[in-house]
PyMOL Python script that loads the backbone (N, CA, C, O; Angstrom):
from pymol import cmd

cmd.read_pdbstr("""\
ATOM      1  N   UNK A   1      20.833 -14.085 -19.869  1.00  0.00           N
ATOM      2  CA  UNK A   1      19.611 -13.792 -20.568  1.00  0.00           C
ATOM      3  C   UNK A   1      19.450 -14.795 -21.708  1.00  0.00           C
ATOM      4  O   UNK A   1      20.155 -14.832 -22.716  1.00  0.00           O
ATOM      5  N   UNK A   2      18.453 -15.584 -21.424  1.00  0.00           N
ATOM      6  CA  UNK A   2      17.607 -16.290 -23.060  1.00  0.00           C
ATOM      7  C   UNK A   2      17.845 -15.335 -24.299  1.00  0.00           C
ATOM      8  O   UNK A   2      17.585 -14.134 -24.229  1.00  0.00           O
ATOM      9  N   UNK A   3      18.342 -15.922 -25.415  1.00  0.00           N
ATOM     10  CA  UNK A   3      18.397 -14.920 -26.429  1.00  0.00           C
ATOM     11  C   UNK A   3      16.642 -15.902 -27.008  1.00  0.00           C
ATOM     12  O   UNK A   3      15.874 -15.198 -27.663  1.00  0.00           O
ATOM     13  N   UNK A   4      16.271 -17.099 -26.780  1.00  0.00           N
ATOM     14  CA  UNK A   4      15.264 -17.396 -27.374  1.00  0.00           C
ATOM     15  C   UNK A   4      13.924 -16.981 -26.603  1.00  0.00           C
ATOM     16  O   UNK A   4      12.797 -17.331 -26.953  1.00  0.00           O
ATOM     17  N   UNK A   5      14.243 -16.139 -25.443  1.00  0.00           N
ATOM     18  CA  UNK A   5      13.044 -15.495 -24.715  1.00  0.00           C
ATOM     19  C   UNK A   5      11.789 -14.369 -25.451  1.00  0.00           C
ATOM     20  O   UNK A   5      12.375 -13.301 -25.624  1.00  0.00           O
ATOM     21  N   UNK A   6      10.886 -14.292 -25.744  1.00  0.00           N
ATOM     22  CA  UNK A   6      10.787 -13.090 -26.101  1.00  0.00           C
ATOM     23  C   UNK A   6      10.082 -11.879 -25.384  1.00  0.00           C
ATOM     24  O   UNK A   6       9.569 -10.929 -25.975  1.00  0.00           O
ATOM     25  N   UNK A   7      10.133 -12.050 -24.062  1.00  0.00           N
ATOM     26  CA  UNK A   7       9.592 -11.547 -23.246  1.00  0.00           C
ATOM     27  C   UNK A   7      11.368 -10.887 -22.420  1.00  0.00           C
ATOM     28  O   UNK A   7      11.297 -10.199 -21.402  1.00  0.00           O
ATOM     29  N   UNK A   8      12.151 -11.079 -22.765  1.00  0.00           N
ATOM     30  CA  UNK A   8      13.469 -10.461 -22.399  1.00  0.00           C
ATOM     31  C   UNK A   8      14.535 -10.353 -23.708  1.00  0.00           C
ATOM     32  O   UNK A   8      15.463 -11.032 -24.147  1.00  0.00           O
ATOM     33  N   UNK A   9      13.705  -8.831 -24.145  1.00  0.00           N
ATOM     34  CA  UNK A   9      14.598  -8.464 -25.667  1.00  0.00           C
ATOM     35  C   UNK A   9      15.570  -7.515 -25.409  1.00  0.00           C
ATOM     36  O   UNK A   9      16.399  -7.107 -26.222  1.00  0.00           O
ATOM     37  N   UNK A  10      15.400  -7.050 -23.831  1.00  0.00           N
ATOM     38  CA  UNK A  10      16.482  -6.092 -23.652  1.00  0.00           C
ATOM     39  C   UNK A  10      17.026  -5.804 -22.281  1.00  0.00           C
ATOM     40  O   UNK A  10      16.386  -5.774 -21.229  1.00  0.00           O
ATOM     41  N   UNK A  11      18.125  -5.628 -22.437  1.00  0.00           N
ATOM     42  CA  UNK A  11      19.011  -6.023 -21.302  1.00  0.00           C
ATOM     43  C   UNK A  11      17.694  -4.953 -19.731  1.00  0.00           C
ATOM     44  O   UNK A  11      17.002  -3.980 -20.030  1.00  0.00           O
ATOM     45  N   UNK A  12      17.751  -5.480 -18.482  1.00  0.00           N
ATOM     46  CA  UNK A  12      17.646  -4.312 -17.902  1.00  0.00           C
ATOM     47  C   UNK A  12      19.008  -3.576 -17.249  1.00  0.00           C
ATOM     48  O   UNK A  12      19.900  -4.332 -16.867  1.00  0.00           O
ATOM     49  N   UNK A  13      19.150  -2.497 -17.143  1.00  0.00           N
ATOM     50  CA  UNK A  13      20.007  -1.553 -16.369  1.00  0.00           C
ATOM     51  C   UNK A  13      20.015  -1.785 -15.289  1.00  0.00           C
ATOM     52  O   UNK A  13      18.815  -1.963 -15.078  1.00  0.00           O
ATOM     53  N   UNK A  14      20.533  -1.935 -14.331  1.00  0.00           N
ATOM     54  CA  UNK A  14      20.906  -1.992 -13.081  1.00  0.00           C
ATOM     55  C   UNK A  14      22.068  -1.292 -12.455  1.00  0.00           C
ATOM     56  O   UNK A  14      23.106  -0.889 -12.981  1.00  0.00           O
ATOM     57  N   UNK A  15      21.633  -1.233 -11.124  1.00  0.00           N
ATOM     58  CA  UNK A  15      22.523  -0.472 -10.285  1.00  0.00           C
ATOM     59  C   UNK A  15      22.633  -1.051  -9.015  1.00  0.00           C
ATOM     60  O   UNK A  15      21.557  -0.996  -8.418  1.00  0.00           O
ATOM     61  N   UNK A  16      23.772  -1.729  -8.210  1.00  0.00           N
ATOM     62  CA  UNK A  16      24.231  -2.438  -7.099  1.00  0.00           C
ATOM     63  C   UNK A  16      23.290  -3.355  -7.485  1.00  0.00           C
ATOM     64  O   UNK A  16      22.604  -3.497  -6.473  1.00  0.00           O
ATOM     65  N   UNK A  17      22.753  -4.207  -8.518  1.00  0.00           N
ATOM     66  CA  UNK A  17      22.470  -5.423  -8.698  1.00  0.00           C
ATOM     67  C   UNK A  17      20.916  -5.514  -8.614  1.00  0.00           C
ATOM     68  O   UNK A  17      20.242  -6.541  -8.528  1.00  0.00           O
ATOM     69  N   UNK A  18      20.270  -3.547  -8.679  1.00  0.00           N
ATOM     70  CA  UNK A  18      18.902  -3.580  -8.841  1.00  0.00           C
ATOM     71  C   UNK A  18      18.437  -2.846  -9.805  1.00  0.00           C
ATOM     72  O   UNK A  18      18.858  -1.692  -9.889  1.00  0.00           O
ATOM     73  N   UNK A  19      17.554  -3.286 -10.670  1.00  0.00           N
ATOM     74  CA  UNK A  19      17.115  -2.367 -11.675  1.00  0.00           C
ATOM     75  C   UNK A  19      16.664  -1.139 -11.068  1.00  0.00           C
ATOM     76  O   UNK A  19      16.048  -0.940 -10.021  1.00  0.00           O
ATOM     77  N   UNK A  20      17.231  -0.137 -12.205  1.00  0.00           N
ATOM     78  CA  UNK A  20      17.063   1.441 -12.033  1.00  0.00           C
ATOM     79  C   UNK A  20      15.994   1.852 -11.457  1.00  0.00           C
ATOM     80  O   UNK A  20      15.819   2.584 -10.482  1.00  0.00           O
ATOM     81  N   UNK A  21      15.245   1.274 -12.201  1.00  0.00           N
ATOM     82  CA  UNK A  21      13.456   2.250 -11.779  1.00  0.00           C
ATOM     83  C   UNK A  21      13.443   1.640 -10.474  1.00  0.00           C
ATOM     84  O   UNK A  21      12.876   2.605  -9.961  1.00  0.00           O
ATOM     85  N   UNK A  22      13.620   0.690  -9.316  1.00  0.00           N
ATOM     86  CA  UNK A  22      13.483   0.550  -8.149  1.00  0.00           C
ATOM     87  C   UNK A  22      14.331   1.348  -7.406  1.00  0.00           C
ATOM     88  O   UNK A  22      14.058   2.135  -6.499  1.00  0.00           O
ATOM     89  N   UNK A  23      15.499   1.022  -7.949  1.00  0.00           N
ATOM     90  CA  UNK A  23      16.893   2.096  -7.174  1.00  0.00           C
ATOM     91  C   UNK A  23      16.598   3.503  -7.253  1.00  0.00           C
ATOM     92  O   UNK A  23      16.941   4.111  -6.238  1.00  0.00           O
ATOM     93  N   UNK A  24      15.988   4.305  -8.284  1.00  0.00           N
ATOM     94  CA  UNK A  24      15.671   5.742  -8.692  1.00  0.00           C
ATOM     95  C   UNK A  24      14.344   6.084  -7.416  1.00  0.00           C
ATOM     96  O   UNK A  24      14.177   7.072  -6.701  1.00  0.00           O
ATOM     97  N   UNK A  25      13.646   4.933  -7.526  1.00  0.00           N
ATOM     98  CA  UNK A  25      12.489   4.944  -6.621  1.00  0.00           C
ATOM     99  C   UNK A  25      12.547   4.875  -5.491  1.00  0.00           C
ATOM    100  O   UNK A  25      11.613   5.395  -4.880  1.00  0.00           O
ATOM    101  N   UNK A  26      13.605   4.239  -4.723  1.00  0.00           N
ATOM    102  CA  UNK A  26      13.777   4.096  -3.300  1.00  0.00           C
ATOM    103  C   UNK A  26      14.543   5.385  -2.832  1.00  0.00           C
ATOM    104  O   UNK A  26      14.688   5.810  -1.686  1.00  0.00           O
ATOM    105  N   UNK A  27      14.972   5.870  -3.966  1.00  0.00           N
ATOM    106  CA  UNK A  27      16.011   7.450  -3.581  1.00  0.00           C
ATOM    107  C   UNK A  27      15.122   8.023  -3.353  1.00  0.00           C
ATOM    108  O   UNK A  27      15.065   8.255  -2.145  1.00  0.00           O
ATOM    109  N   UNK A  28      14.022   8.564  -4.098  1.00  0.00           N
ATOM    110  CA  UNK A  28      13.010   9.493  -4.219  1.00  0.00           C
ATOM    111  C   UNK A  28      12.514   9.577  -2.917  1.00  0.00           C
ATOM    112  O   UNK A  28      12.339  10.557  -2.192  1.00  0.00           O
ATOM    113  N   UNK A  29      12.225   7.829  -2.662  1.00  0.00           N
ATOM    114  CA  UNK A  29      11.063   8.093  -1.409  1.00  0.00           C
ATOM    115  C   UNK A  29      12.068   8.305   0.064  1.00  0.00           C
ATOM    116  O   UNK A  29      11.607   8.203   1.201  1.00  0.00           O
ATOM    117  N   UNK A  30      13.429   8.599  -0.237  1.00  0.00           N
ATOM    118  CA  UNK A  30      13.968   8.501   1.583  1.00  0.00           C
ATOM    119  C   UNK A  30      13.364  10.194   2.167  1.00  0.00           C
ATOM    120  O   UNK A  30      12.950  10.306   3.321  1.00  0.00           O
ATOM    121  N   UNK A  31      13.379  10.824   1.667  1.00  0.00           N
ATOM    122  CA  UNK A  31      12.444  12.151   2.222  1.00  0.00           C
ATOM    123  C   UNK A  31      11.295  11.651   3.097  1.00  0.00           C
ATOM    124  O   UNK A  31      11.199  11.899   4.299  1.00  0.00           O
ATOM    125  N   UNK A  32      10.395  10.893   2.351  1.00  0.00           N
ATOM    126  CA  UNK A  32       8.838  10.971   2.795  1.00  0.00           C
ATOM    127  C   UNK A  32       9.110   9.707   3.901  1.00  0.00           C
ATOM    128  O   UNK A  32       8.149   9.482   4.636  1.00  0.00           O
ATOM    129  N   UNK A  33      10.437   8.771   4.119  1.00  0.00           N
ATOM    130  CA  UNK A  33      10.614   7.824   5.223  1.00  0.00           C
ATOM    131  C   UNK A  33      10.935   8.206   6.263  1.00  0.00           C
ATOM    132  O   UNK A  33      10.842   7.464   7.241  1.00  0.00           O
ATOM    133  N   UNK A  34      11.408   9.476   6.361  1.00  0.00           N
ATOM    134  CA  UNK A  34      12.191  10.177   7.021  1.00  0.00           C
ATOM    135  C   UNK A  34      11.493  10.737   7.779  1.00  0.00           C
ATOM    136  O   UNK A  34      11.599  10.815   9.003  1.00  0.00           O
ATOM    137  N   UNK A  35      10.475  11.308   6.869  1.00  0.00           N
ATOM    138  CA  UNK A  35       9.499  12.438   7.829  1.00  0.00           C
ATOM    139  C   UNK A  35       8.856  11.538   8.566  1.00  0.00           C
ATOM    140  O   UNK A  35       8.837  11.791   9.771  1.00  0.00           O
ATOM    141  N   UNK A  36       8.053  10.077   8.042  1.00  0.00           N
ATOM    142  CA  UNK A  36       7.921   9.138   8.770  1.00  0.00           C
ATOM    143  C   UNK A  36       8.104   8.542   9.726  1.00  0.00           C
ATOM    144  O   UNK A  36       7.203   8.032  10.392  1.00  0.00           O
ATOM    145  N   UNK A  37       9.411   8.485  10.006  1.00  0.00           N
ATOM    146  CA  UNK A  37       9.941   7.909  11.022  1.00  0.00           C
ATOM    147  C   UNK A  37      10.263   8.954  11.508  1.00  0.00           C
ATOM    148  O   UNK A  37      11.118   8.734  12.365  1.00  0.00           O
ATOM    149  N   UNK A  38       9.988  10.217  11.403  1.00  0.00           N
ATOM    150  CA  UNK A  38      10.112  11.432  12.392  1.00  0.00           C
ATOM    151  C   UNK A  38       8.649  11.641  13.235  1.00  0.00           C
ATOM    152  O   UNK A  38       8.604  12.202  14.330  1.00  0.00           O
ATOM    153  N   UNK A  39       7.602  11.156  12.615  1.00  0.00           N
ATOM    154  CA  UNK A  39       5.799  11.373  13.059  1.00  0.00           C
ATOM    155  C   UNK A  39       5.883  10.051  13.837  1.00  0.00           C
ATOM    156  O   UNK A  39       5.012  10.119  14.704  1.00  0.00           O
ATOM    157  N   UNK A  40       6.521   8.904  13.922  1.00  0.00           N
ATOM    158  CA  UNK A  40       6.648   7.762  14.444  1.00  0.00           C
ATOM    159  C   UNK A  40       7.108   7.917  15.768  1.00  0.00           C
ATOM    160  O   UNK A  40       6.484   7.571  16.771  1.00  0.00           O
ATOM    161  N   UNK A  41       8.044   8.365  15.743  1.00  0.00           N
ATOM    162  CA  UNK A  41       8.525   8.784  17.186  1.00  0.00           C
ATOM    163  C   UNK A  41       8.193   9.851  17.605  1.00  0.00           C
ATOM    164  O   UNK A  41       9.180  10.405  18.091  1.00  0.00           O
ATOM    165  N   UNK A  42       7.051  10.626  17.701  1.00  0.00           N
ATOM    166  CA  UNK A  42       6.165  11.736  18.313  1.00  0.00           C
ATOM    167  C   UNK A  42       5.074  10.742  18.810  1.00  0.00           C
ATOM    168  O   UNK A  42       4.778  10.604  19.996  1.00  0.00           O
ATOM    169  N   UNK A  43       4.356   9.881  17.492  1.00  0.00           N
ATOM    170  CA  UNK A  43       3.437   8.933  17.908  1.00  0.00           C
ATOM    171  C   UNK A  43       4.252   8.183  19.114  1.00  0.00           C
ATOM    172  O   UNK A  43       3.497   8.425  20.056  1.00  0.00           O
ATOM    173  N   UNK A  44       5.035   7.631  19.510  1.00  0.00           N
ATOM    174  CA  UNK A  44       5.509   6.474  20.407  1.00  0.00           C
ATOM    175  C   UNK A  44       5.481   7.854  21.828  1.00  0.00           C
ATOM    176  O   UNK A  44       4.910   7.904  22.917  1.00  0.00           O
ATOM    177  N   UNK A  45       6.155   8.545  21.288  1.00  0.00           N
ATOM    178  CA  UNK A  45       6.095   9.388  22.876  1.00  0.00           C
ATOM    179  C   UNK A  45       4.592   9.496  23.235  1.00  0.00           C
ATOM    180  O   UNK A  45       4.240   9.031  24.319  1.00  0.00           O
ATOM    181  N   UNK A  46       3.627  10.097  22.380  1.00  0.00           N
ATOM    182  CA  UNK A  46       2.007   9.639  22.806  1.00  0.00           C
ATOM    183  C   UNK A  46       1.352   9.068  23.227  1.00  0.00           C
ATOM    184  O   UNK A  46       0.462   9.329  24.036  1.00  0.00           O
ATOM    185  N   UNK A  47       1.884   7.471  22.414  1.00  0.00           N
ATOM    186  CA  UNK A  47       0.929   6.359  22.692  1.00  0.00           C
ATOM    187  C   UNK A  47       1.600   6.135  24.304  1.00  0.00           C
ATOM    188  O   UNK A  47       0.817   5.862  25.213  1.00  0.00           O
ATOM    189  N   UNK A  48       3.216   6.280  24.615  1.00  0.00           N
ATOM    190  CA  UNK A  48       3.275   5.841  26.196  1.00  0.00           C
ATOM    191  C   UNK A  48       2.978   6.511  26.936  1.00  0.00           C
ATOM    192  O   UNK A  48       2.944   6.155  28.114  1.00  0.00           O
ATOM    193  N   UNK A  49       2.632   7.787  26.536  1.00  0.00           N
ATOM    194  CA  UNK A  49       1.931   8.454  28.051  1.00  0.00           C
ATOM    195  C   UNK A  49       0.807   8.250  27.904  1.00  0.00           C
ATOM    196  O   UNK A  49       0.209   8.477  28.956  1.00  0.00           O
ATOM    197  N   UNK A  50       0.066   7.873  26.996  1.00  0.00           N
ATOM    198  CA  UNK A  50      -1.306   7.394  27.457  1.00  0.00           C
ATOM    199  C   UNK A  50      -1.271   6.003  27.463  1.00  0.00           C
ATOM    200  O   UNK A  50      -2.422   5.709  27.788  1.00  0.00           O
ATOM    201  N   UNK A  51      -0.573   4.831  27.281  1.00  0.00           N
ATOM    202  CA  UNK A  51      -0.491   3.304  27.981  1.00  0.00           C
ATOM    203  C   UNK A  51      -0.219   3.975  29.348  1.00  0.00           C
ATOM    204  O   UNK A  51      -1.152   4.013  30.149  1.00  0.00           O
ATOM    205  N   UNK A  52       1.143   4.580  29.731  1.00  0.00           N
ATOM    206  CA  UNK A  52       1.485   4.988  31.510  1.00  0.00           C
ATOM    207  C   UNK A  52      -0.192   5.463  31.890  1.00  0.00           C
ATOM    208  O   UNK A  52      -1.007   4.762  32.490  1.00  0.00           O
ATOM    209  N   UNK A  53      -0.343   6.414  31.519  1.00  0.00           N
ATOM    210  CA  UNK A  53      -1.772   7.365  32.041  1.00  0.00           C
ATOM    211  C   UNK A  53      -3.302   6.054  32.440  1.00  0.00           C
ATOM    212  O   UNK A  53      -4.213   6.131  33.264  1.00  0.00           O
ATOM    213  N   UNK A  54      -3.076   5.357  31.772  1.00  0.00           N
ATOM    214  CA  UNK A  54      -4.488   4.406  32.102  1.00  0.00           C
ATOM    215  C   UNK A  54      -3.683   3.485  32.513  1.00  0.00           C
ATOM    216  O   UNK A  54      -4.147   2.485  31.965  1.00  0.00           O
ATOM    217  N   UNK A  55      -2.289   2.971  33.446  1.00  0.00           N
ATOM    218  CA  UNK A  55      -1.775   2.318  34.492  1.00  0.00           C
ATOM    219  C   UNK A  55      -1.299   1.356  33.287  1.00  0.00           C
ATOM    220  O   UNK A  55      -1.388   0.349  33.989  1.00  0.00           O
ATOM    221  N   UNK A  56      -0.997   0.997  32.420  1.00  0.00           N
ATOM    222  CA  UNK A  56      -0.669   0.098  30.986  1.00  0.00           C
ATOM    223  C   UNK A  56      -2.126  -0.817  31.159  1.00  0.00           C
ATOM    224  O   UNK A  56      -2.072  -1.952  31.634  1.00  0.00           O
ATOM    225  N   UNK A  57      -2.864  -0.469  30.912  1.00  0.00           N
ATOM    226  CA  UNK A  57      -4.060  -1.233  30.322  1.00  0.00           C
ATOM    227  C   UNK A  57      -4.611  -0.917  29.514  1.00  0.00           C
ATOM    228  O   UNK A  57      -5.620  -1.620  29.459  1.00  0.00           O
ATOM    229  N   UNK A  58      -4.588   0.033  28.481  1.00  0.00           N
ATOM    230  CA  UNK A  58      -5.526   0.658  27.070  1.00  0.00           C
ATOM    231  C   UNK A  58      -4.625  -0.381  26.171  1.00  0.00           C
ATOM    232  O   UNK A  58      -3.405  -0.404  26.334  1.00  0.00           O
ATOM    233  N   UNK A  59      -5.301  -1.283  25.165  1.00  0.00           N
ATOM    234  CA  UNK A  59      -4.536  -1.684  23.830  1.00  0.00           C
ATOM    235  C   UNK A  59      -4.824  -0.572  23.356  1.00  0.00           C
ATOM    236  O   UNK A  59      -5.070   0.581  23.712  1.00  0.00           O
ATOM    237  N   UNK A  60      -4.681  -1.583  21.908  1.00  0.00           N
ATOM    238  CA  UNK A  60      -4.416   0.008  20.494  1.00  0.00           C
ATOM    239  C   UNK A  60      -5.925   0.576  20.053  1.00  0.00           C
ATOM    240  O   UNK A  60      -6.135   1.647  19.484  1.00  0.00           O
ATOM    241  N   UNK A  61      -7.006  -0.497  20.494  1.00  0.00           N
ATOM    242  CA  UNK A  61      -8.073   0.180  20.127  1.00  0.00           C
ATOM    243  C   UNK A  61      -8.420   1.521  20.806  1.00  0.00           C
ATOM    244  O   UNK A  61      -8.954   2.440  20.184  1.00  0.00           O
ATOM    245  N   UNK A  62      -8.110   1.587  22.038  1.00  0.00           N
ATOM    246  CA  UNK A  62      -8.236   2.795  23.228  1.00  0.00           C
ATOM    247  C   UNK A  62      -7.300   3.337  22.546  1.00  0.00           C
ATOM    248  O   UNK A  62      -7.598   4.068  21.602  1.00  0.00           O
ATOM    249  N   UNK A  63      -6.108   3.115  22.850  1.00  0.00           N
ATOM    250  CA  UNK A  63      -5.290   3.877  22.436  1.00  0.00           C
ATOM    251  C   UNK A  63      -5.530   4.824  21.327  1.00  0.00           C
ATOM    252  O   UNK A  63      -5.366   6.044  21.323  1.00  0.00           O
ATOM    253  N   UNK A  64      -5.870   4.189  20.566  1.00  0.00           N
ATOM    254  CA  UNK A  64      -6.070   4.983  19.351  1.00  0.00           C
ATOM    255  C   UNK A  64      -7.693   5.917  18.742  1.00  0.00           C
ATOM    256  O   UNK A  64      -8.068   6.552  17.756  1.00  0.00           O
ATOM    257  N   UNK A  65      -8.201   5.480  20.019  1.00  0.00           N
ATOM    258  CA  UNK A  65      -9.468   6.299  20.310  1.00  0.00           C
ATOM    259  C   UNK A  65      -9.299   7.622  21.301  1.00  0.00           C
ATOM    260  O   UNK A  65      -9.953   8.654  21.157  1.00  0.00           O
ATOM    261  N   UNK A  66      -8.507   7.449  22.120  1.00  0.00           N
ATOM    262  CA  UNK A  66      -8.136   8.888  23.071  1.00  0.00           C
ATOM    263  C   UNK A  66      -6.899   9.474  21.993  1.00  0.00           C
ATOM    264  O   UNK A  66      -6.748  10.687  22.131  1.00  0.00           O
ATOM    265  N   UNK A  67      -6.119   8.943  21.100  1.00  0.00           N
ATOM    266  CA  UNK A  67      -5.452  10.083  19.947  1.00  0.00           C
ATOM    267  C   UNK A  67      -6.461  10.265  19.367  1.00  0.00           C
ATOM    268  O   UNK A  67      -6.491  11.496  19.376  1.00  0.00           O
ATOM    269  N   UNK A  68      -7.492   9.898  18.762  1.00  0.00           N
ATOM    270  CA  UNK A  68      -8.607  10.638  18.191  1.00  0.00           C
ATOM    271  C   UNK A  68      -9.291  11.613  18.775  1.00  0.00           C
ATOM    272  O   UNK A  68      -9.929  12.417  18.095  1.00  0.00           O
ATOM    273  N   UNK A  69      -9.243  11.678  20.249  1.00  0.00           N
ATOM    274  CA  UNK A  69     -10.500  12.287  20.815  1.00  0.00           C
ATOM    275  C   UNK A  69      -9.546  13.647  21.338  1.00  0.00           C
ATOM    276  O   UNK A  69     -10.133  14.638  21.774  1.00  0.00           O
ATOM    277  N   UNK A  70      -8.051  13.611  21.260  1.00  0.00           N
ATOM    278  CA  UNK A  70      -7.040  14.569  21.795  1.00  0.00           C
ATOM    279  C   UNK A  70      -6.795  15.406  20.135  1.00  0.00           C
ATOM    280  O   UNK A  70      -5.994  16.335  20.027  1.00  0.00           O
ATOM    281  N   UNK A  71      -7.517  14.957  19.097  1.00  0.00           N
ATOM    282  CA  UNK A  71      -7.233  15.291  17.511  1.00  0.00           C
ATOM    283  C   UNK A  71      -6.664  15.081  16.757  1.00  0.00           C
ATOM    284  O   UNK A  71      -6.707  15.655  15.669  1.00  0.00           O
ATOM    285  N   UNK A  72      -5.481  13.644  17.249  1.00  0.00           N
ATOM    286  CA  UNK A  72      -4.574  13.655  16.410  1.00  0.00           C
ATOM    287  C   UNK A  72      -5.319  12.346  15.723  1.00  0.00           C
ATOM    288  O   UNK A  72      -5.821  11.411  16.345  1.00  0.00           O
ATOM    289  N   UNK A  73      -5.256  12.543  13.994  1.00  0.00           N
ATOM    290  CA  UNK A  73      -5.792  11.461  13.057  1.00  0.00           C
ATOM    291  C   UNK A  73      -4.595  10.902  12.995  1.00  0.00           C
ATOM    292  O   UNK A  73      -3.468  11.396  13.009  1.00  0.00           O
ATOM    293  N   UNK A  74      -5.180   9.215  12.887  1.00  0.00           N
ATOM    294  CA  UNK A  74      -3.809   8.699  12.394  1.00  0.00           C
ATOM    295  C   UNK A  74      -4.591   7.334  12.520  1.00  0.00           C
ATOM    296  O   UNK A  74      -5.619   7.128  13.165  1.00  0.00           O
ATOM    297  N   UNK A  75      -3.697   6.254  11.580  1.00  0.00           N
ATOM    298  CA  UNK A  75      -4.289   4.968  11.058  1.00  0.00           C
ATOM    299  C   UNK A  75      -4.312   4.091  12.542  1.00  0.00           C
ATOM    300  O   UNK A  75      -3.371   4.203  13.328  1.00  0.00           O
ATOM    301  N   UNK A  76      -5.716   3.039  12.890  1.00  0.00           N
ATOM    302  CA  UNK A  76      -5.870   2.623  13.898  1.00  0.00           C
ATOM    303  C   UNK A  76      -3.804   1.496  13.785  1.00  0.00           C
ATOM    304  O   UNK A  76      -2.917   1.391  14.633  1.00  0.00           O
ATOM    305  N   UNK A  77      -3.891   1.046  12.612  1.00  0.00           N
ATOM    306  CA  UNK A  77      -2.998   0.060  12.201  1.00  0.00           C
ATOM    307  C   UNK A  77      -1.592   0.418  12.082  1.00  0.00           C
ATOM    308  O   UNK A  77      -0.682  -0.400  11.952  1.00  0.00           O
ATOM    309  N   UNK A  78      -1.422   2.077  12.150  1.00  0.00           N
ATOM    310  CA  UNK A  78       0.065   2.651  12.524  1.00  0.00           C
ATOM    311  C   UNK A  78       0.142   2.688  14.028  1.00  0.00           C
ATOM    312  O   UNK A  78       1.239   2.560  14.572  1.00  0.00           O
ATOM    313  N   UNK A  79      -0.818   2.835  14.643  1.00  0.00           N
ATOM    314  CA  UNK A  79      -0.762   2.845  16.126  1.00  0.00           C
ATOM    315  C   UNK A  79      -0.121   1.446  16.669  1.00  0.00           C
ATOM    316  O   UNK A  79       0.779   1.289  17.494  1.00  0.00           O
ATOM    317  N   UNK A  80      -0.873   0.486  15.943  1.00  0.00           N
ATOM    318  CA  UNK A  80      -0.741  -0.538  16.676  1.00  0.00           C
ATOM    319  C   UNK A  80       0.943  -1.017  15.876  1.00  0.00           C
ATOM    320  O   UNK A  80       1.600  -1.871  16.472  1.00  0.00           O
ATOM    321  N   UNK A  81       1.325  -0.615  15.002  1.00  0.00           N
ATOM    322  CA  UNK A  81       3.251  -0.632  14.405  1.00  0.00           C
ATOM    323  C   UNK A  81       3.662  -0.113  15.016  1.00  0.00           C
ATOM    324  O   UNK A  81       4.598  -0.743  15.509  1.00  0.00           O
ATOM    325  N   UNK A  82       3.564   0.908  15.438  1.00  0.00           N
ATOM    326  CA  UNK A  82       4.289   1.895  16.804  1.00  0.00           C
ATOM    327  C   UNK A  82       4.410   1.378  17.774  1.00  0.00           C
ATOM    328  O   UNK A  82       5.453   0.993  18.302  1.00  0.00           O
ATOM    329  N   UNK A  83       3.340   1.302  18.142  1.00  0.00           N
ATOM    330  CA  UNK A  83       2.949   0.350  19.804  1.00  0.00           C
ATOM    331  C   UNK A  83       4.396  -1.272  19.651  1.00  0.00           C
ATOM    332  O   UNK A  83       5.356  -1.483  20.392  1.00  0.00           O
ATOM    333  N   UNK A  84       4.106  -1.771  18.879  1.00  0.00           N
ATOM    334  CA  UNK A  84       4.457  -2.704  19.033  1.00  0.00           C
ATOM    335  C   UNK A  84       6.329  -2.552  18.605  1.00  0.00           C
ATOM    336  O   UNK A  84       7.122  -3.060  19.397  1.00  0.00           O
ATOM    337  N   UNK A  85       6.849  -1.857  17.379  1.00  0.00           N
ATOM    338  CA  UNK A  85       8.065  -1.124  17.689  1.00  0.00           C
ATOM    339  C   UNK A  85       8.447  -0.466  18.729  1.00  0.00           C
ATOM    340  O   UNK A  85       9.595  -0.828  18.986  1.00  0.00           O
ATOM    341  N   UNK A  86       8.000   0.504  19.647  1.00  0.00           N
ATOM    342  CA  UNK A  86       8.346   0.695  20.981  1.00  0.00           C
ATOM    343  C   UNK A  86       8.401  -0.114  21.862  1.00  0.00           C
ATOM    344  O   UNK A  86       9.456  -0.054  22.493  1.00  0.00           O
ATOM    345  N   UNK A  87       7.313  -1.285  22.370  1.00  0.00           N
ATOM    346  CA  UNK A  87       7.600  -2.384  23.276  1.00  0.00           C
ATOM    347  C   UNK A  87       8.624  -3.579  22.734  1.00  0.00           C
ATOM    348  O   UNK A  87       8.810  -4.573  23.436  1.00  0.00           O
ATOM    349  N   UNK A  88       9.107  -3.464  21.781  1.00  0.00           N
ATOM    350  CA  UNK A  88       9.676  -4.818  20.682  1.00  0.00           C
ATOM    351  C   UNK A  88      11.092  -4.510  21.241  1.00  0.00           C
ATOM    352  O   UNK A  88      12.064  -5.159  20.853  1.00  0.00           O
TER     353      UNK A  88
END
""", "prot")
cmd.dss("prot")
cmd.show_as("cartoon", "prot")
cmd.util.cbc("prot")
cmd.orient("prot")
């Protein structure tokens, strides 16, 4: 640390080599990643029976127009992260 800085007058805290408030923050959020990647893989079982169901020819725009039209809301742009994590 510059002691002639004055924009760094105080040490930051860290933990495994990351400041606290990120490390405190990434704890917080493993719940809401979790459930995430739990709705992720419901979405992937979805989106392939409806790629199988229209013979694999719907992209994500279809795709994600027959989960709309079956009720399930969900971002056109998570469909197409899914889609592409399941075939990847």
């Amino acid at each position: 640390m510059d002691d002639d800085d004055p924009w760094c007058r105080f040490p930051v805290p860290t933990a495994e080599g990351v400041p606290l408030l990120f490390f405190h923050a990434r704890l917080a959020s493993a719940k809401t990643r979790a459930a995430r990647r739990t709705t992720d893989e419901a979405f992937t079982h979805e989106i392939t029976a409806i790629h199988v169901a229209s013979r694999q020819t719907h992209g994500v725009p279809r795709t994600h127009a027959e989960l709309r039209r079956v009720g399930q809301r969900v971002n056109r742009e998570r469909v197409a992260r899914v889609n592409a994590e399941g075939t990847g």
